[in-house]
N, C-alpha and C positions, 0 to 999 in steps of 0.2 A: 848656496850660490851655484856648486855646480850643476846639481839639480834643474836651476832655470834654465844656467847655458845650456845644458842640453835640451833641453825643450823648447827653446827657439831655435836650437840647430847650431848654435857656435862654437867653437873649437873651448877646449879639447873635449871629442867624446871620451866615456870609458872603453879602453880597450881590452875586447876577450878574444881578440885572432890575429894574425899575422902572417905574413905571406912562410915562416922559418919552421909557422907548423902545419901547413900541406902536407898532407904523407904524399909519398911515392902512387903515380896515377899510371902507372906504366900498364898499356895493357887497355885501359879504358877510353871509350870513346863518347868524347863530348861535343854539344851544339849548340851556337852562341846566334841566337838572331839577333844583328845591331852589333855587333863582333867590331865592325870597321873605325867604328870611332865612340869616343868618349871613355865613360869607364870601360866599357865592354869588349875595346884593345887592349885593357889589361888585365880582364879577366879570361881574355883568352892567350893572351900571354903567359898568366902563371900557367894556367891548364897545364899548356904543352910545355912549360920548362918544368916542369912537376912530371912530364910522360906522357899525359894524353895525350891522343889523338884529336883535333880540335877542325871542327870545322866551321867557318866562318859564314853567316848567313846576314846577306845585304841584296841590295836593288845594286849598287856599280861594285861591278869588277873589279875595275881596274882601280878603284881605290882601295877594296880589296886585297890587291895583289900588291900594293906597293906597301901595307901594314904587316902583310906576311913577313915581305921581304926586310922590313925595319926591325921585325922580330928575330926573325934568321940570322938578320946580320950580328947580333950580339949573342943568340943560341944557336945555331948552325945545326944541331940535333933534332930542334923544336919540327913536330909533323902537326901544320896546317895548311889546310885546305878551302877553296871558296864554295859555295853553292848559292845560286841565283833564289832568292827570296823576295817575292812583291807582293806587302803583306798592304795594298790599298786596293786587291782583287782578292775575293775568296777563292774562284777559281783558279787561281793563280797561286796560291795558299795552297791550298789542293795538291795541286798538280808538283810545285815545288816536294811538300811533301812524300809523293808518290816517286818521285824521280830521284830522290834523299835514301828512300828504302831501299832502292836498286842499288845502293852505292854499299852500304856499310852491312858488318852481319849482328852487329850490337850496337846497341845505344846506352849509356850509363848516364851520364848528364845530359838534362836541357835546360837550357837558361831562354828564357822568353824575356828577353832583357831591350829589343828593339825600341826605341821610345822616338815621338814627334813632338813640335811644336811648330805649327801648320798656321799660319793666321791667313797665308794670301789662296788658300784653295778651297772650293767649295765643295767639295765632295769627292767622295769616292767612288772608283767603277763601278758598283753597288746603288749608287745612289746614299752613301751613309752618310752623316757629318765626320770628318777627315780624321781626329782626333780617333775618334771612338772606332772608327774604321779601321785604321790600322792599329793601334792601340790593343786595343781587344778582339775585334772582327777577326783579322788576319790572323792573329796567335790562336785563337780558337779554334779556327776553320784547321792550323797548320798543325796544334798538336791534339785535336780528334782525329787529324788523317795517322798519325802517328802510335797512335792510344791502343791499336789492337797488336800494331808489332811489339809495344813496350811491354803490353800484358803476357804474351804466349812467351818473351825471353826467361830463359834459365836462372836468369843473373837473382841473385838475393838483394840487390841494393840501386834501383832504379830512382834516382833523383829529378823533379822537377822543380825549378826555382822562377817565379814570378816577379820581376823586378814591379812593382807598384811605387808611391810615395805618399809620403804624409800626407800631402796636399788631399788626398781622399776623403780624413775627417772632416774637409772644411766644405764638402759638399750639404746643402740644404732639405730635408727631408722635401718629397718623397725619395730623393737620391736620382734617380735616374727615370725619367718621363719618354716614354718609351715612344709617345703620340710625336715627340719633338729630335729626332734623332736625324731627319733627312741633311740632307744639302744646306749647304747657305754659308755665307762668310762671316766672321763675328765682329758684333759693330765695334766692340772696342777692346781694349786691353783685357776691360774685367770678365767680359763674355768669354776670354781667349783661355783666362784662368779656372773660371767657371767649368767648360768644355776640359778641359785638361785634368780637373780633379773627378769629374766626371769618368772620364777615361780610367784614371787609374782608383777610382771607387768599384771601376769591371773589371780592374785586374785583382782586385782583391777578393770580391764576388765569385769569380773563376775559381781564385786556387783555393777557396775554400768548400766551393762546392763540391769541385772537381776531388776534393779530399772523401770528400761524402760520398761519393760516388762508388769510389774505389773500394773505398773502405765496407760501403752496402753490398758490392760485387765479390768480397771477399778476399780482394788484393792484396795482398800486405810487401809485397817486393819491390811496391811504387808510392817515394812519397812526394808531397807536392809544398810545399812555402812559399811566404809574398815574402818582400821586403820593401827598405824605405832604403836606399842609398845614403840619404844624407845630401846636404844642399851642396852642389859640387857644380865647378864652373867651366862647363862644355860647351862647343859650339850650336848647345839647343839652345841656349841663352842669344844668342845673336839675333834669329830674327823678331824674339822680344822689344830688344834694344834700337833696332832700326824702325819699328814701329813708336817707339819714345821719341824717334827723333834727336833732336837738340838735347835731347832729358837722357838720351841712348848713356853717352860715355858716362855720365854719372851712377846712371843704374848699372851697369858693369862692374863700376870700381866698387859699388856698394857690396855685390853681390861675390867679389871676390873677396871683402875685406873677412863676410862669412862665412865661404864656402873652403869645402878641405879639396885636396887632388884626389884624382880619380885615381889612383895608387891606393888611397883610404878610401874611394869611395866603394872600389870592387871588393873591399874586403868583405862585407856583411855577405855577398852572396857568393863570395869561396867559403865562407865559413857554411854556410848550406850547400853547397857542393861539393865540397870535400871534406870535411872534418868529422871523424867518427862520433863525435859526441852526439849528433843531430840524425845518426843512423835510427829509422825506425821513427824519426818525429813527424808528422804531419798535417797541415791545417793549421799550419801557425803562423806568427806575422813577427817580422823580425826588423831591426834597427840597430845604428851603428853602432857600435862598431860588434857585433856579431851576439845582440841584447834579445832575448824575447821581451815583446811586448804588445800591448790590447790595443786591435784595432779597433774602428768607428764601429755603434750599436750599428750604422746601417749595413755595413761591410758584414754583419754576423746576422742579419735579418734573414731568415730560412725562404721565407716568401718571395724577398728580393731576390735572391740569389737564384731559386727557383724560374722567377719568371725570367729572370737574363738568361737561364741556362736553355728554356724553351724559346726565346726569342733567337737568341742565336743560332740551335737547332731550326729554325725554322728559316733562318737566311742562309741557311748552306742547305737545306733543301727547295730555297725558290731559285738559285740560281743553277740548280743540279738538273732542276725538270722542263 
């Protein structure tokens, strides 16, 4: 039985992590895109009550600065910091990136943990579908501008953490239709869920390549993981719910009856950013509460992965030239 519950995601998972076993991060510096809300205020909350250095990576400031300051006010120790990230422009992607380097002289964690659920906008500066544009686009563009400072650091223990979600397996072979990725708004709910597992089938795609990569180049001081959060109820859920309509307050309360707190939900990706057990692992996909476990055949398709990693390469060189 608990077997099923966990395989549709209801409480309780098995737990292998805990915020009591973070070692000591004094010293190291970490970067959270999406930092400002949901789970990803609490994973940069432990960071820095654990020691790190944490820097917050969002589009508003000023929301920003007032999650700094909620965290402050109970650790008054805790050092974070905001930096401007608009991951719906690659250019912008880019340059965030570039201007990120000038700031810091190491980087030990990054969490590309930023997530959307977009239904009222048709595109990105790019011209991409919104979803997949800032989803994968943005994180892409932000951590190859990043990817030469992480390789030449001294450091033996460079982590990258890809927040993905289950919702990936339930993408449709071919996986991702490369001819169908422009602009346009999604006619209905399921088009919206569709585009969203979509998204995060490229987040998976990513960190597994990106493992390949590394790992062909000879790297071994940088490793890279997906994960699945677990169904956890943030304000990404809302403009779901307002698209429901009258069906809105229902689907809410459904979604709460199965979702855990984002206190549980940060845990799988502190367990891959700080936990020495996972020193040295990389190319994995992982689930709550800090589980390995086997992604979707197409998230492991060489081919696939292959061609999102030249497709990508290839939208951060059309809008370069």
């Amino acid at each position: 039985m608990d077997t099923f519950i966990q395989d549709i995601d209801i409480l309780p998972y098995k737990r292998f992590y805990s915020v009591d076993k973070i070692p000591d991060l004094t010293g190291k510096v970490a970067v959270v895109t999406g930092g400002s809300g949901g789970i990803g205020i609490e994973i940069c909350r432990q960071l820095a009550v654990h020691g790190a250095k944490v820097y917050i990576l969002s589009r508003g400031e000023a929301h920003a600065l007032q999650v700094i300051a909620q965290i402050k006010d109970s650790h008054p120790s805790a050092d974070l910091e905001y930096h401007e990230l608009r991951l719906e422009s690659i250019t912008e992607s880019i340059a965030s990136a570039k201007a990120f380097l000038q700031k810091v002289h190491r980087i030990d964690i990054v969490h590309l943990h930023a997530g959307f659920v977009v239904a009222s906008m048709d595109g990105t500066v790019d011209g991409i579908e919104p979803l997949f544009g800032m989803q994968h686009m943005g994180h892409f563009a932000f951590i190859m501008t990043l990817l030469p400072f992480l390789e030449k650091q001294s450091l033996d223990d460079v982590r990258i953490i890809v927040t993905s979600s289950r919702n990936h397996e339930l993408v449709p072979k071919p996986g991702i239709d490369f001819t169908k990725l422009g602009p346009g708004k999604p006619k209905d709910l399921d088009e919206v869920s569709l585009r969203y597992g979509r998204a995060k089938l490229a987040n998976m795609l990513m960190s597994n390549q990106l493992a390949k990569v590394l790992k062909a180049r000879g790297v071994t001081n940088i490793t890279v993981n997906a994960h699945d959060p677990g169904v956890i109820l943030t304000g990404l859920m809302k403009p779901v719910a307002r698209e429901l309509g009258c069906f809105g307050p229902l689907y809410l309360a459904w979604y709460k009856l199965i979702s855990i707190s984002p206190q549980e939900g940060a845990l799988t990706a502190l367990f891959l950013s700080t936990s020495p057990d996972v020193k040295g692992v990389s190319g994995e996909y992982y689930v709550p509460i800090g589980r390995k476990a086997k992604c979707s055949k197409l998230a492991l398709d060489d081919a696939l992965q292959k061609k999102l990693w030249e497709w990508s390469e290839g939208q951060m060189s059309r809008v370069s030239s």
